[in-house]
Phi, psi and omega in degrees: 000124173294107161332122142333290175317285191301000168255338153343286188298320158309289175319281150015290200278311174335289206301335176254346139315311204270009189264331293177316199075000161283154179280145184299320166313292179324316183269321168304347188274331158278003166279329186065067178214174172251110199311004168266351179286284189303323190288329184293358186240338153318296225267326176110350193265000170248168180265057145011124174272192188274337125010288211268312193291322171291341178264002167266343151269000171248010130321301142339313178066048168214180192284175185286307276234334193270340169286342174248028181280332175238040159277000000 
């Protein structure tokens, strides 16, 4: 069964990857992370520590606080 949050947080990190025009590759590679890494925190099934949620904003190039803004 899936965390709410964490498919929330999934949804979330997709939608501003694709908003980006990037590839789950393209974005795990500005993250420094591995994209079967990335697609599981798409999907809602991995748990991200906060480690993982900072190299996905500053992949992002945005603050962390800005990924949880529209939950």
């Amino acid at each position: 069964m899936k965390n709410e949050l964490q498919v929330k947080f999934g949804q979330r990190v997709r939608e501003l990857r694709k908003e980006r025009g990037w590839s789950q590759e393209e974005f795990a590679d500005k993250c420094g992370l591995d994209r079967t890494y990335v697609s599981g925190i798409e999907r809602g099934v991995r748990n991200p520590t906060l480690e993982v949620i900072g190299a996905i904003a500053i992949g992002l190039k945005i603050p962390v606080r800005n990924i949880f803004l529209e939950f």
